[in-house]
C-alpha positions as a Markdown table, in Angstrom:
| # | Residue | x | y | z |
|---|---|---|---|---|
| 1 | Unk | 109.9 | 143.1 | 230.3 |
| 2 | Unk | 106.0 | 143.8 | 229.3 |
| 3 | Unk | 103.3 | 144.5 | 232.0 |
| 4 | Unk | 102.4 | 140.3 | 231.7 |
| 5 | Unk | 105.2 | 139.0 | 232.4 |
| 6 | Unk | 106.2 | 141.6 | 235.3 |
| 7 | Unk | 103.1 | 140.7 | 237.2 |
| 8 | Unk | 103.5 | 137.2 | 236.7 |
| 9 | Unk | 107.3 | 137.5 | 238.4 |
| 10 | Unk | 106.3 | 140.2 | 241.0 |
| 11 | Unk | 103.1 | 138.8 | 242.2 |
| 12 | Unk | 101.5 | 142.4 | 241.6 |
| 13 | Unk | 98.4 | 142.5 | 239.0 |
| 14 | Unk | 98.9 | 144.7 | 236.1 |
| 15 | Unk | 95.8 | 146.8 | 237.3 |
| 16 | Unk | 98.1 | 147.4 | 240.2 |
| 17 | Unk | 100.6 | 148.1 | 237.9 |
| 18 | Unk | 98.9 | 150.7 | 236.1 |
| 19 | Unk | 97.7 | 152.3 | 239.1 |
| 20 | Unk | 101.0 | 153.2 | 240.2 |
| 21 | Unk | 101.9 | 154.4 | 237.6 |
| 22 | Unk | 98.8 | 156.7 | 237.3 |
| 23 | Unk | 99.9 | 157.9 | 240.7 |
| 24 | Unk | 103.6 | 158.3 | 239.3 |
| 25 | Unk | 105.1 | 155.6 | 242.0 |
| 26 | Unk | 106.9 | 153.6 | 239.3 |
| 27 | Unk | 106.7 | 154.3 | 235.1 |
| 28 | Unk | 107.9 | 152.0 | 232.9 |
| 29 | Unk | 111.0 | 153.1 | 231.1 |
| 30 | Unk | 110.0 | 152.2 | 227.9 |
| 31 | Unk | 108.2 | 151.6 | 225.2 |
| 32 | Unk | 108.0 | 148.9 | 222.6 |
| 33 | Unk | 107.3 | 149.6 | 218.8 |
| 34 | Unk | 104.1 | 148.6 | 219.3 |
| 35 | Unk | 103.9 | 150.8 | 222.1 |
| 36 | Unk | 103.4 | 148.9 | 224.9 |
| 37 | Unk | 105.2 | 149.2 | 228.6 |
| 38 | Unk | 108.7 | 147.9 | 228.9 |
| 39 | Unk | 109.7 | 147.5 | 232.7 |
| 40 | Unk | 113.8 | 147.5 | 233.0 |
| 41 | Unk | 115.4 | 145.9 | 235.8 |
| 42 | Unk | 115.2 | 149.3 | 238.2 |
| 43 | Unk | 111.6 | 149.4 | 237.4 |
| 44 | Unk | 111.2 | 146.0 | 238.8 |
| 45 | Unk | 113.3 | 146.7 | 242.0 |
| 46 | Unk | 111.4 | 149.8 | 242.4 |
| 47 | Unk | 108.6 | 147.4 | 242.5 |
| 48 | Unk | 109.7 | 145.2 | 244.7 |
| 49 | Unk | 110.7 | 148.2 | 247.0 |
| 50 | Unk | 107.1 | 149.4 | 246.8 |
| 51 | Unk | 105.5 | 146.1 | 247.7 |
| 52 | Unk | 108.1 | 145.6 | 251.0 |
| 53 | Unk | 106.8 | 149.4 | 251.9 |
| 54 | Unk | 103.3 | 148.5 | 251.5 |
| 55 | Unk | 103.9 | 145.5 | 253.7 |
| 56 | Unk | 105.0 | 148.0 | 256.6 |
| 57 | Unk | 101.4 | 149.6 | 256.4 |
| 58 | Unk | 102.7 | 152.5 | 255.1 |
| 59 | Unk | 100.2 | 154.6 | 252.4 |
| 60 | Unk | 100.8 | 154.4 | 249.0 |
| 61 | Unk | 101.6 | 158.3 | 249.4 |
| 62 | Unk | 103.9 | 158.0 | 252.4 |
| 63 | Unk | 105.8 | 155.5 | 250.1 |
| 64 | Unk | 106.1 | 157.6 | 247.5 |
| 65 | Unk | 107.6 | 160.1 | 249.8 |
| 66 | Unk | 109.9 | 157.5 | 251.4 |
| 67 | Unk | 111.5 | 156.7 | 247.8 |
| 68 | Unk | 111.7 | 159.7 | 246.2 |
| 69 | Unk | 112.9 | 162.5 | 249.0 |
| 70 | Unk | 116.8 | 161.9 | 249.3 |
| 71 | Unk | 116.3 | 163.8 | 252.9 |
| 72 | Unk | 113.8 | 161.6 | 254.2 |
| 73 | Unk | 114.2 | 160.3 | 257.4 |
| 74 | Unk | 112.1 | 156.3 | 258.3 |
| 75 | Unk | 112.6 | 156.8 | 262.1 |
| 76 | Unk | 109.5 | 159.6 | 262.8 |
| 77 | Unk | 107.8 | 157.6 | 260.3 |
| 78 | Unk | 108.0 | 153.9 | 261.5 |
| 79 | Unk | 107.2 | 155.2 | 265.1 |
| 80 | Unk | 104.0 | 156.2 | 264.0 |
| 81 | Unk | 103.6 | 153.3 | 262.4 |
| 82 | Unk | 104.6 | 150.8 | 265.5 |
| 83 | Unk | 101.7 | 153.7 | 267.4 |
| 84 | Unk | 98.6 | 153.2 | 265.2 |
| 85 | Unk | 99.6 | 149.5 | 264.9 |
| 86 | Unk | 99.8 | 149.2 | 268.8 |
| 87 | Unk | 95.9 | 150.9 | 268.9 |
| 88 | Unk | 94.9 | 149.0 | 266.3 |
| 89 | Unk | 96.0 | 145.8 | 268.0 |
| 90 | Unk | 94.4 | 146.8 | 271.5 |
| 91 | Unk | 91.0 | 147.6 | 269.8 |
| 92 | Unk | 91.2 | 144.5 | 268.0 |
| 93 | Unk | 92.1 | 142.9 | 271.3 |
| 94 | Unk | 89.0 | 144.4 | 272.8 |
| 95 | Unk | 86.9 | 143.3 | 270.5 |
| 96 | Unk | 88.1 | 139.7 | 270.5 |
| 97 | Unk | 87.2 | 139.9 | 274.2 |
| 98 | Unk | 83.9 | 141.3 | 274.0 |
| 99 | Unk | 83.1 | 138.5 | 271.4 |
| 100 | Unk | 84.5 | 135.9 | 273.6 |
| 101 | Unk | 82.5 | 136.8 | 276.8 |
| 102 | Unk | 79.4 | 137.5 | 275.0 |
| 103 | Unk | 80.2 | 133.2 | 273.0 |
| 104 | Unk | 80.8 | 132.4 | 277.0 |
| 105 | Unk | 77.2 | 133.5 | 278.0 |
| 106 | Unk | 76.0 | 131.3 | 275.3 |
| 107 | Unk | 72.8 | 133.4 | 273.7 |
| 108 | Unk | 70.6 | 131.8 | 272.5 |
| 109 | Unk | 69.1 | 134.6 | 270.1 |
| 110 | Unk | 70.3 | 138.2 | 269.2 |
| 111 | Unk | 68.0 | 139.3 | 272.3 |
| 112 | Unk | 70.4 | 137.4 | 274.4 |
| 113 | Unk | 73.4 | 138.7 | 272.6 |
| 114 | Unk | 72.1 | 142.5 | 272.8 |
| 115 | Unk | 71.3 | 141.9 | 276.5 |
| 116 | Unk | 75.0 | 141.1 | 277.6 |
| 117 | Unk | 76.3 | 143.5 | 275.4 |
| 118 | Unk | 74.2 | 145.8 | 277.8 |
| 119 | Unk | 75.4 | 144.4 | 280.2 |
| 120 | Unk | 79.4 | 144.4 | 279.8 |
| 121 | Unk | 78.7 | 147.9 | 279.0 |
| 122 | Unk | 76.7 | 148.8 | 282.7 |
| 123 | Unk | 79.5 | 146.8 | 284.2 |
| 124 | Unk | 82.8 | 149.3 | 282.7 |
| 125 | Unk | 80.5 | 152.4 | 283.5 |
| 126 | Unk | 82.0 | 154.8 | 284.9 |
| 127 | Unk | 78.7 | 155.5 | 287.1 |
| 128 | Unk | 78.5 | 153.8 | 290.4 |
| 129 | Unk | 75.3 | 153.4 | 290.6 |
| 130 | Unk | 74.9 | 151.9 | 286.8 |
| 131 | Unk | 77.4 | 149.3 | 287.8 |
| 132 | Unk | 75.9 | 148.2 | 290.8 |
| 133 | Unk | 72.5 | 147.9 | 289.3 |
| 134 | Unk | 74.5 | 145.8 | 286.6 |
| 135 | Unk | 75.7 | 143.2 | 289.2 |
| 136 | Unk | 72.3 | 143.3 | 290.8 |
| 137 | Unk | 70.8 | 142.1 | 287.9 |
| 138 | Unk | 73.2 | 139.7 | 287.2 |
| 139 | Unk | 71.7 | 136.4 | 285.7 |
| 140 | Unk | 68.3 | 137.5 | 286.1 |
| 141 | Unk | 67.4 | 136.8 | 282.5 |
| 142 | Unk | 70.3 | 135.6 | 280.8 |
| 143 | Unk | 73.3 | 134.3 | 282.3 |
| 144 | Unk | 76.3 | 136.4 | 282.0 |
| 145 | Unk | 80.1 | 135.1 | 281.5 |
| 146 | Unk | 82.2 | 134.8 | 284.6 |
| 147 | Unk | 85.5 | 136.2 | 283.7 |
| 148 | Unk | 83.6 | 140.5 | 283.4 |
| 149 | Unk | 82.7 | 139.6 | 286.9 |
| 150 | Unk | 85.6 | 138.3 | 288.1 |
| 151 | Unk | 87.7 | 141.5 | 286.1 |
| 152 | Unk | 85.2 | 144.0 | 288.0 |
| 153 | Unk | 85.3 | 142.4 | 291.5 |
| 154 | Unk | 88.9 | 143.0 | 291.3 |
| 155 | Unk | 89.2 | 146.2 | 290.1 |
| 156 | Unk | 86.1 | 147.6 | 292.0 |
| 157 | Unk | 87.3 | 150.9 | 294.9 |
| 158 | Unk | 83.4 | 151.3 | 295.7 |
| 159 | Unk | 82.3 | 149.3 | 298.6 |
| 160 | Unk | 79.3 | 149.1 | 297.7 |
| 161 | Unk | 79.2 | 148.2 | 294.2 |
| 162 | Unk | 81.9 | 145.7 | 295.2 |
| 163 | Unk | 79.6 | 144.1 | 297.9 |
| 164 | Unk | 76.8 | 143.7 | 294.7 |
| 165 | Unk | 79.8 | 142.2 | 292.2 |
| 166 | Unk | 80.7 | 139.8 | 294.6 |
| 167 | Unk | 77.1 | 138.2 | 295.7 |
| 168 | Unk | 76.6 | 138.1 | 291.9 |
| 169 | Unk | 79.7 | 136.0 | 291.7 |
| 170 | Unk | 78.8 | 133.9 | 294.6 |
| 171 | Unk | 75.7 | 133.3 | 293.0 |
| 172 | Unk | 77.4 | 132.4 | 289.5 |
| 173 | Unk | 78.6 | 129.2 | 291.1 |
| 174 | Unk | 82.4 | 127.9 | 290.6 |
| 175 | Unk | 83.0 | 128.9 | 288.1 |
| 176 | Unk | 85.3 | 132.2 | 288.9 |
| 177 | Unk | 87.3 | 130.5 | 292.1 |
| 178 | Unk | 90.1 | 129.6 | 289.7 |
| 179 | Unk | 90.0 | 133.2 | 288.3 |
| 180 | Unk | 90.0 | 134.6 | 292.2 |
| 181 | Unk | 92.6 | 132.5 | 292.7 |
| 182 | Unk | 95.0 | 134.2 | 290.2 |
| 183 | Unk | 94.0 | 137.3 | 291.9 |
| 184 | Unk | 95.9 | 136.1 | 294.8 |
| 185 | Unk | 99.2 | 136.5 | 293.0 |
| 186 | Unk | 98.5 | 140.3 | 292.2 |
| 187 | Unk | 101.4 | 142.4 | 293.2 |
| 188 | Unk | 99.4 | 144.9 | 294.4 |
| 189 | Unk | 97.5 | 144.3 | 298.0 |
| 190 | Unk | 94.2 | 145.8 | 297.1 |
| 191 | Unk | 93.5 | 143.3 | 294.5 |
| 192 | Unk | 94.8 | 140.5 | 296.5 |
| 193 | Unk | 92.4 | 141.6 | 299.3 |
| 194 | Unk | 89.3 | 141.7 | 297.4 |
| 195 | Unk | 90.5 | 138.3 | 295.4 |
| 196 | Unk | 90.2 | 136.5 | 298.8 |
| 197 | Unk | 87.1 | 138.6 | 300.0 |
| 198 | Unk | 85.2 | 137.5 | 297.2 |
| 199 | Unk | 86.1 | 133.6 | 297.6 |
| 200 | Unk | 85.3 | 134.1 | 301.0 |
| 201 | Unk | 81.7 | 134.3 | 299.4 |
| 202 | Unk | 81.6 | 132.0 | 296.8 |
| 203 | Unk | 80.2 | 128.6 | 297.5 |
| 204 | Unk | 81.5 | 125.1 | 297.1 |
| 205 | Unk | 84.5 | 123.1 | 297.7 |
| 206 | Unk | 86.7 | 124.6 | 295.1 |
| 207 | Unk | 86.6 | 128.0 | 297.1 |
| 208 | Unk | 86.9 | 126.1 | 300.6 |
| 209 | Unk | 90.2 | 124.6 | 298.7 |
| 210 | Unk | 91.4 | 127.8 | 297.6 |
| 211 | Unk | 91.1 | 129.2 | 300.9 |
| 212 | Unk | 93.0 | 126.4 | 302.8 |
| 213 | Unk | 95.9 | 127.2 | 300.2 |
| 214 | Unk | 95.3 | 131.2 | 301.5 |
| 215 | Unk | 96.4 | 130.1 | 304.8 |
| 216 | Unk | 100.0 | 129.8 | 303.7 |
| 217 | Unk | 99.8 | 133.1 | 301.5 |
| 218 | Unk | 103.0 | 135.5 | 302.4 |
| 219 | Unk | 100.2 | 138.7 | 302.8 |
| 220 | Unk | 99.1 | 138.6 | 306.3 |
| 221 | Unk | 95.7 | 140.2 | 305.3 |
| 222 | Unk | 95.0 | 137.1 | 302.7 |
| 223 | Unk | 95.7 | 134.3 | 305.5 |
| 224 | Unk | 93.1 | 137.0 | 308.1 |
| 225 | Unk | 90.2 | 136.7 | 305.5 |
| 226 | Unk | 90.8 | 133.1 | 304.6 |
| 227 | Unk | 91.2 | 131.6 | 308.4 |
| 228 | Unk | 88.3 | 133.6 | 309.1 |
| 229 | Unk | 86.0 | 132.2 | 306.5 |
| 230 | Unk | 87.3 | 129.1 | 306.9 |
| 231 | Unk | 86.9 | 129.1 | 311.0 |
| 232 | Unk | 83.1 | 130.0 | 310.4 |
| 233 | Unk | 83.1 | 127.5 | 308.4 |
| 234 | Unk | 84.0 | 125.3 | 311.0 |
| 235 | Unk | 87.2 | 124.2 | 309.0 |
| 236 | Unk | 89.8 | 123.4 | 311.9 |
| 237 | Unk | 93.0 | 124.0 | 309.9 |
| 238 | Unk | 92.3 | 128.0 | 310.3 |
| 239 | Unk | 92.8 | 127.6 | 314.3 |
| 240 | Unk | 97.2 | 128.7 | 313.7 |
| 241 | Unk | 96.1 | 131.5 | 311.4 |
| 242 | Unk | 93.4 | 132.8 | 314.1 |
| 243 | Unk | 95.8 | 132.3 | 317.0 |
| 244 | Unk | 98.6 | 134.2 | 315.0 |
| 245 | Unk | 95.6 | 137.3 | 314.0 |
| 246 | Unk | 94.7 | 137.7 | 317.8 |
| 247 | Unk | 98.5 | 137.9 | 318.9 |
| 248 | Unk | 99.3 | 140.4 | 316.4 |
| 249 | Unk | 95.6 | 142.2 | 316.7 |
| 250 | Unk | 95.1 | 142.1 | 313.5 |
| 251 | Unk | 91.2 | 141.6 | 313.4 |
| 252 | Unk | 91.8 | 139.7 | 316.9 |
| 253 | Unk | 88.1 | 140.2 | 317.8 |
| 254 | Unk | 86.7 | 138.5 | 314.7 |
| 255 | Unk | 89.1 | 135.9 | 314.9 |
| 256 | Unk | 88.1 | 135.1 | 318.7 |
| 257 | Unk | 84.5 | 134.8 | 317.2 |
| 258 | Unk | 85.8 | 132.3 | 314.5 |
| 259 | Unk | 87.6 | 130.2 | 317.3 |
| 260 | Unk | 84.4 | 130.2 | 319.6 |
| 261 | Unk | 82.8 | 129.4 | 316.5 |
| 262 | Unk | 85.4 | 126.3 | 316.1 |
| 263 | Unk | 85.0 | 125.3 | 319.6 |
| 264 | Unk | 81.9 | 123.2 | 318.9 |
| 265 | Unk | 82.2 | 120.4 | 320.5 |
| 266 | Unk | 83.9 | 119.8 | 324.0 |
| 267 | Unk | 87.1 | 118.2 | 322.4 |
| 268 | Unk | 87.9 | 120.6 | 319.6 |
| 269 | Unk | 86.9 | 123.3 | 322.6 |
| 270 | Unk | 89.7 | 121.8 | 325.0 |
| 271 | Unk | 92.1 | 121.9 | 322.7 |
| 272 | Unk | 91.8 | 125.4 | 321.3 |
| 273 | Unk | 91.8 | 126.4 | 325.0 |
| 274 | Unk | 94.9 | 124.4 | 325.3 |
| 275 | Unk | 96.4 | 126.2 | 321.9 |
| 276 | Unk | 95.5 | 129.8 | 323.6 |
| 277 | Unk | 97.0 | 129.4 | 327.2 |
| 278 | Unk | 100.5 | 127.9 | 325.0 |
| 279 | Unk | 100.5 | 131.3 | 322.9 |
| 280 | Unk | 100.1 | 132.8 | 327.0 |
| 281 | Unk | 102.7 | 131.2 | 328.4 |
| 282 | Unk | 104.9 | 131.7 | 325.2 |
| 283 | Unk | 108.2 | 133.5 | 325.8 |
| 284 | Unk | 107.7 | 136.2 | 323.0 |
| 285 | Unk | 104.0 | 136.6 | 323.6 |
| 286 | Unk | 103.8 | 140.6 | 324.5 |
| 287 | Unk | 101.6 | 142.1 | 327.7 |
| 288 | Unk | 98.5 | 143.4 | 325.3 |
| 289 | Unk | 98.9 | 140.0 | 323.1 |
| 290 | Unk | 98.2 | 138.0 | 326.5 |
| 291 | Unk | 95.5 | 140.2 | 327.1 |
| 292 | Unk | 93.9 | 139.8 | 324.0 |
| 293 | Unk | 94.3 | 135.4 | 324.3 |
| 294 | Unk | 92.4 | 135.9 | 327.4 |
| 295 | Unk | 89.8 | 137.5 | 326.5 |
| 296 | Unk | 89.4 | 134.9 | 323.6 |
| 297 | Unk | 89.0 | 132.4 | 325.6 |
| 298 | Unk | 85.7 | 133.9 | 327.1 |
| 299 | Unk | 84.1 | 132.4 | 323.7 |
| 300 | Unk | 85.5 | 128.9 | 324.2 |
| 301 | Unk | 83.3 | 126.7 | 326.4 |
| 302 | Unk | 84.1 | 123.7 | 327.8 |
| 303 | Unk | 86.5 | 122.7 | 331.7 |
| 304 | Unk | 89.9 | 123.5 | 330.0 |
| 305 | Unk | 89.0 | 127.3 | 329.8 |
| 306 | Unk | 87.5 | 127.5 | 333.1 |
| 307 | Unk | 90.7 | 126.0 | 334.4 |
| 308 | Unk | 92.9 | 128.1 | 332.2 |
| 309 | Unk | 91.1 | 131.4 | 333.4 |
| 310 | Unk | 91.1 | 130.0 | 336.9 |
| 311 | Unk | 95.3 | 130.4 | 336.9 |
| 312 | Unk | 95.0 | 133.8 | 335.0 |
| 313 | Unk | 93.2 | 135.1 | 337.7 |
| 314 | Unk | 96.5 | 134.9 | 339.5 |
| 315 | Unk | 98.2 | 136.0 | 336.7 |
| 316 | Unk | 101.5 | 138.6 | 337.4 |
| 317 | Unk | 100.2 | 140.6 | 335.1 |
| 318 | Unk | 97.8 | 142.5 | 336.5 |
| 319 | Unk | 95.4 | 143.2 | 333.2 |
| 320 | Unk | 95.7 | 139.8 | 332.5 |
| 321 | Unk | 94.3 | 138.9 | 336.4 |
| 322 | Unk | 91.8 | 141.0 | 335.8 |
| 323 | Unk | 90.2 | 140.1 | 332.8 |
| 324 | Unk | 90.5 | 136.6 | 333.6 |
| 325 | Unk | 88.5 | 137.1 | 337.1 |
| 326 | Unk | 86.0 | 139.3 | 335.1 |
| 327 | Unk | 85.3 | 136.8 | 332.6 |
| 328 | Unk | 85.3 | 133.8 | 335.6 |
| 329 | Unk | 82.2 | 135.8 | 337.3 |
| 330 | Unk | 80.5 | 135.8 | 333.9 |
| 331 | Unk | 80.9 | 131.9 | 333.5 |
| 332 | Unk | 79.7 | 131.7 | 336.9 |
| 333 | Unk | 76.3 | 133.8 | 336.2 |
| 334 | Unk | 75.9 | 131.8 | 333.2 |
């Protein structure tokens, strides 16, 4: 078969051809009278084999190694292969990101472009201080993509940069409250944490939303940060959450605040008062837990917490009695 019609069948120009041979991966077997190449049947499967090879990424002189070394082993080979292709794939998946966030920002004009590119790059620093300053400057001139933000606020271990990456966010709008959201799901409690800390700070309803689902979150520290937000908020579906963080002292003194907070007008005050002497008088409720309900109910006003602390001044327990009478005498010089 001449060089024509073999790279007509193969799919593989006859410059290729040629340069194979040159290189001594495949040579025809023979000639014609006229002196041209005559590819037999091996030749062609010798070919093929070649093409498949190449197809695998391998080099033209790893394949030449691979089909003419009877010892040669694939295995070392095709690991290295499946190891540059997995970097390759990563960098190439980087990149698609970067271009992606930098579309997202919507430049108008290579300035623009060159100015988030900055910025993505302040924001992965591995200096503190650079990616604070980044998060400061957040939107100043152009607007910057949500989803870097987002990826930074949860990944952030400095409090302080984190603090700047968050009221960047906030200031970004709604647009990363779906993204904080996922966050929630993290298996790992420090991202979870700061996923709920930073919609604690973002504005709107769609964070308010997100936060009322927080309150039924299995992690007791995602439900604290929510019903506290939330109860500052003046949102009264935090009130269980709060009542369950001052009986279990997690954060029981910030959640008292959110409660007295709550207790804005005299009916919403009555019944939290109500809601606090029922954890009291509850069965499991421990001796410091009663304690600490007591002393919350120094920050509701309103007759139904003078009352309750009335009877707690007669309490049997005797830390209990006390604080109630202390904080009876303050009402009184009030």
């Amino acid at each position: 078969m001449l060089i024509g019609e073999v790279a007509r069948r193969s799919g593989v120009s006859a410059r290729m051809l040629r340069h194979y041979e040159s290189l001594g991966l495949v040579r025809p077997s023979g000639r014609t009278g006229s002196g041209y190449r005559e590819y037999s049947g091996e030749d062609i499967r010798r070919i093929f084999h070649i093409e498949s090879l190449r197809s695998l990424g391998l080099s033209l002189r790893e394949i030449g190694r691979a089909l003419d070394d009877p010892g040669f082993t694939p295995s070392a080979l095709v690991d290295d292969l499946i190891r540059q292709t997995r970097e390759r794939i990563a960098a190439e998946t980087e990149l698609l990101t970067r271009l992606r966030r930098i579309d997202a920002a919507g430049p108008a004009g290579w300035e623009d472009v060159l100015q988030v590119v900055a910025f993505l790059q302040a924001l992965g620093s591995k200096s503190a201080d650079a990616r604070q300053r980044a998060a400061l400057s957040a939107g100043d001139e152009v607007p910057v993509p949500v989803e870097p933000l987002v990826e930074a606020v949860l990944g952030e271990t400095d409090p302080n940069v984190a603090g700047a990456l968050r009221w960047a966010l906030a200031r970004s709008g709604d647009d990363g409250t779906a993204l904080l959201a996922e966050g929630l799901g993290s298996p790992v409690a420090a991202v979870r944490e700061r996923a709920v800390q930073s919609l604690a700070e973002m504005p709107g309803e769609e964070a308010a939303a997100r936060l009322r689902d927080a309150l039924a979150h299995p992690d007791p520290v995602v439900r604290g940060y929510a019903a506290l937000a939330l109860g500052a908020g003046g949102v009264a579906d935090a009130v269980p959450t709060l009542l369950d963080m001052i009986v279990e002292g997690r954060n029981d003194t910030d959640a008292a605040g959110a409660l007295g907070v709550l207790a804005s007008d005299t009916a919403t005050a009555d019944r939290i008062a109500t809601r606090l002497v029922d954890r009291l008088a509850h069965h499991t409720t421990g001796a410091p837990a009663r304690v600490r309900l007591t002393q919350a109910l120094a920050d509701i006003p309103g007759t139904a917490a003078t009352r309750a602390l009335g009877e707690l001044s007669d309490d049997g327990d005797r830390a209990v009695a006390l604080t109630a009478t202390y904080l009876l005498r303050l009402r009184d010089a009030r």
